[in-house]
Every structure is written in structure tokens, then in C-alpha cells.
C-alpha positions as CSV (number, residue, x, y, z in Angstrom):
1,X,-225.2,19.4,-156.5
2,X,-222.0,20.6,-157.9
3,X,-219.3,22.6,-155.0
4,X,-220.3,26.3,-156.3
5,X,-224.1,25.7,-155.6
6,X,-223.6,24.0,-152.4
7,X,-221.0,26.7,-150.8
8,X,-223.5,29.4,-151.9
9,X,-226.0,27.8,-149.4
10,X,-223.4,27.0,-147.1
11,X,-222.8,30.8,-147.0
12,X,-224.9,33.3,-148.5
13,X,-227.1,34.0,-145.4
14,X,-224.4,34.5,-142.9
15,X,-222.4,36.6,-145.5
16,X,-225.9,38.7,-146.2
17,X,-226.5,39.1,-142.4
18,X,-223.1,40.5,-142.0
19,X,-223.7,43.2,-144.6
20,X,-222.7,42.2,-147.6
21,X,-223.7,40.5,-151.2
22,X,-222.1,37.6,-152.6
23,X,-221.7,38.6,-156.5
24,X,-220.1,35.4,-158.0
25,X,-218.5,32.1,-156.5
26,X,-216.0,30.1,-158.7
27,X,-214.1,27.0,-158.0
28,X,-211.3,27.1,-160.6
29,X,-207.5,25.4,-160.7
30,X,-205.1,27.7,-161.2
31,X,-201.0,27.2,-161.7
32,X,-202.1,23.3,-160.2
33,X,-203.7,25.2,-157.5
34,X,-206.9,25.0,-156.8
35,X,-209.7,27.7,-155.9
36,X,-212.3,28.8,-154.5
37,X,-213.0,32.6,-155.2
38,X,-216.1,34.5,-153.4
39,X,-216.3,37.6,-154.9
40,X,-218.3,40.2,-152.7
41,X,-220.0,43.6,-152.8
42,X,-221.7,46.0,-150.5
43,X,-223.0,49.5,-150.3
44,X,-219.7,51.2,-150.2
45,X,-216.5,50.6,-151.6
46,X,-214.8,47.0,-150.4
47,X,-211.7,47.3,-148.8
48,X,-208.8,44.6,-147.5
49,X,-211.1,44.5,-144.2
50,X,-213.8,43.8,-145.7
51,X,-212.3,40.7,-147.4
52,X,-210.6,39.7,-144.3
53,X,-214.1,39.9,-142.4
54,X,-215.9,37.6,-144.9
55,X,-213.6,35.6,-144.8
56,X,-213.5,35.1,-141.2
57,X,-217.1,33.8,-140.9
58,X,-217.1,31.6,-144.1
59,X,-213.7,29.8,-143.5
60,X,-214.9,28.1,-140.3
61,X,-218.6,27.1,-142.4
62,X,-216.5,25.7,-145.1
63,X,-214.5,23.5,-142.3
64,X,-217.1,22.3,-140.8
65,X,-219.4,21.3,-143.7
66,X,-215.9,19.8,-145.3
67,X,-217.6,19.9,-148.4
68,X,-214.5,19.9,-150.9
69,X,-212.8,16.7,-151.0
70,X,-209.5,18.6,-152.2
71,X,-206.9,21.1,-151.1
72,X,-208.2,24.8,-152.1
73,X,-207.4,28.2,-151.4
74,X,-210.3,30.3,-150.2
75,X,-210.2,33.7,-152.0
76,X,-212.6,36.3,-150.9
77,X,-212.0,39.2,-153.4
78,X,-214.3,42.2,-154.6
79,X,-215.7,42.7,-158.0
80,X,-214.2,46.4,-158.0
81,X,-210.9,45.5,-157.0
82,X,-210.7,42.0,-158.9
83,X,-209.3,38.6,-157.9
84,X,-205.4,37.7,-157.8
């Protein structure tokens, strides 16, 4: 199983219990940087918060289930606002 498909079942349940809809998850290298962009949505508009909160209860999931060998940066973004 490739690293998208396993963090989206790492994550999608706690992230839908909390409120909100995962929309895409990409794994990409980036300026020799890797990574790993969860775009979200939700009824509403997404805000920094919002990003910030997601972010919160993947990050210790992620940790835990170590399941990227690498060094990445985790990038919870929305699909309105786009990804940086």
C-alpha cells in the first residue's frame, strides 16, 4: 500500500468525526523538501483554525503509526484557500 492510501486510513475517521472532509492527500517533494499535503473541507468556509485543528489530531496519528520512513512536512491546507 503506497503512503497516500495508508495515511487516508490512518486519518480519515478521526478527521470526519471532528467535522470535517478530507478532499485530497498528496505526498509530493518540493524545493528537496518533502510533503505531505491534506487538503480539507467542511460546511463553511475553512479558516487558519481550522487547519490548525486538523492538524492537531492527525500529527500525533502520523507519529505514532511512523508510517513515512523520511523527513516531511505535514501541510493541512483547504481546497478554497489553496496549498503553499
Amino acid at each position: 500500500m503506497d503512503i497516500v492510501n495508508s495515511v487516508t486510513d490512518l486519518i480519515k475517521k478521526p478527521v470526519t468525526d471532528a467535522g470535517y472532509m478530507i478532499d485530497d492527500i498528496l505526498y509530493v517533494e518540493e524545493d528537496g523538501n518533502n510533503f505531505l499535503r491534506v487538503i480539507i473541507t467542511k460546511n463553511g468556509i475553512i479558516d487558519v483554525e481550522d487547519c490548525v485543528t486538523v492538524s492537531n489530531i492527525i500529527n500525533p496519528l502520523l507519529d505514532e503509526a511512523d508510517l513515512i520512513e523520511e523527513s516531511y512536512i505535514l501541510d493541512v491546507c483547504s481546497k478554497e484557500k489553496g496549498c503553499e
